[in-house]
C-alpha positions in Angstrom: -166.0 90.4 44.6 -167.8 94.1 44.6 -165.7 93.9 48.1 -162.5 93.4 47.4 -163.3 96.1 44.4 -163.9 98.3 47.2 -161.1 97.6 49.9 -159.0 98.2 46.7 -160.3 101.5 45.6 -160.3 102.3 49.0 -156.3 101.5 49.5 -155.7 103.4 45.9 -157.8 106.4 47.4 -155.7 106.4 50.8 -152.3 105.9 49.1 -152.9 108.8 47.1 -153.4 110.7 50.2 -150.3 109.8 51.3 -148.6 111.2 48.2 -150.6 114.5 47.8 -150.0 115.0 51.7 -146.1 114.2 51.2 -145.4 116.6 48.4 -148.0 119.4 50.5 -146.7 118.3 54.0 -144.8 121.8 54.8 -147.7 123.6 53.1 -150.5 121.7 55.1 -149.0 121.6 58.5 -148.2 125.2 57.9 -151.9 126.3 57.1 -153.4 124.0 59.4 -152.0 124.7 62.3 -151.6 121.5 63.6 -148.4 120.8 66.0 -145.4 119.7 65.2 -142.5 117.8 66.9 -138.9 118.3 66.9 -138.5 115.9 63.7 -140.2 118.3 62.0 -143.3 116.2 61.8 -146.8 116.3 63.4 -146.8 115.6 66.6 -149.4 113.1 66.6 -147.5 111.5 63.9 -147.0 108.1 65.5 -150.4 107.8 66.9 -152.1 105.1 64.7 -155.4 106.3 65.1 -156.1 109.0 62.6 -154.3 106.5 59.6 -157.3 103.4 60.9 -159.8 106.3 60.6 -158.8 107.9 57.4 -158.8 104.5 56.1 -162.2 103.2 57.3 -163.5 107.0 55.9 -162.2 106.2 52.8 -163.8 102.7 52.7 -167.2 104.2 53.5 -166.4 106.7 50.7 -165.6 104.5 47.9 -168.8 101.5 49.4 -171.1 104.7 48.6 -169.1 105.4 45.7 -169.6 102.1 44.4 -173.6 102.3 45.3 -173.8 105.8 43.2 -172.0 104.3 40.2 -173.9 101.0 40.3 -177.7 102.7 40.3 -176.2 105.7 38.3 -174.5 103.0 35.3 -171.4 104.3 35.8 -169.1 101.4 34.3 -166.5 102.2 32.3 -163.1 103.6 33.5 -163.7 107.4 31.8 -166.9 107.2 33.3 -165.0 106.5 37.0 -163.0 108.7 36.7 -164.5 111.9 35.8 -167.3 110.9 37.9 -165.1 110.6 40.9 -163.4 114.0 40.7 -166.8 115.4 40.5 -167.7 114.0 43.3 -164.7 115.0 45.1 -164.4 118.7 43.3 -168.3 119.4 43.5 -170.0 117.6 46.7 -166.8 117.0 49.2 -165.0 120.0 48.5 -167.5 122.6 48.9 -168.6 121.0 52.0 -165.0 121.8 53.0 -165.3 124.9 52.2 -168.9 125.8 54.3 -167.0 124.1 57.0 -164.0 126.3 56.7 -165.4 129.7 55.9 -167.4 129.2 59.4 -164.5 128.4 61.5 -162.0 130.6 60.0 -159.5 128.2 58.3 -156.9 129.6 55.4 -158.2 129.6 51.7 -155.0 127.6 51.3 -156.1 124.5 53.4 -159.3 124.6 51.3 -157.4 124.0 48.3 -155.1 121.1 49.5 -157.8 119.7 51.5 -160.3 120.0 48.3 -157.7 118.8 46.1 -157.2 115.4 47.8 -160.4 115.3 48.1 -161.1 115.1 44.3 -158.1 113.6 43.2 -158.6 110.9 45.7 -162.4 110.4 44.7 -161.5 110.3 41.0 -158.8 107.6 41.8 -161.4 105.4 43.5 -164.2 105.9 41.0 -161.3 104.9 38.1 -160.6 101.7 40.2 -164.0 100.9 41.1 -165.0 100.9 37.5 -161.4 99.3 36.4 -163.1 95.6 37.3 
């Protein structure tokens, strides 16, 4: 069962990727400097291979997530959640950010990057503790 728990946090967690990265697509591609086609869209947009990678990432993410709440007694929803964000806000986002400041990248990716990144954790944590 703790399986399918996480296979469905992980889904919740990738879905609202896909939102925050909708609304923030012109921003993100903007800042990030990745390529775009004529459509207007990344150009790797049709390769399948970074959407199977973001989502076995975000299965490992919300497996460990699921190990920290479990030894931690992290079991009601409240719990999830804020415990997620923090997770996202204070250990993935400043990792971001020592990553970032070393290679150069805008202040501006940091904050949509880091922003999916606790918005998403604090989805999964809600979910994992939801059943």
């Amino acid at each position: 069962m703790e399986l399918i728990n996480v296979l469905v946090a992980a889904a919740v967690g990738f879905g609202v990727g896909a939102v925050w990265y909708g609304v923030l697509a012109s921003q993100w591609m903007e800042v990030s400097g990745v390529a775009i086609g004529d459509d207007g869209k990344p150009a790797n947009n049709a390769d399948p291979k970074p959407y199977i990678m973001g989502f076995i990432a975000m299965v490992l993410v919300a497996g460990m997530m699921r190990h920290v709440f479990a030894l931690s007694g992290i079991d009601t929803m409240g719990k999830g959640l804020v415990s997620g964000f923090g997770i996202g806000l204070f250990l993935a986002a400043p990792w971001l950010m020592i990553c970032y400041g070393f290679a150069g990248r805008p202040g501006k990716l940091l904050l949509i990057d880091g922003g999916y990144a606790a918005l998403g954790s604090a989805a999964v944590g809600l979910i994992l503790t939801a059943f």
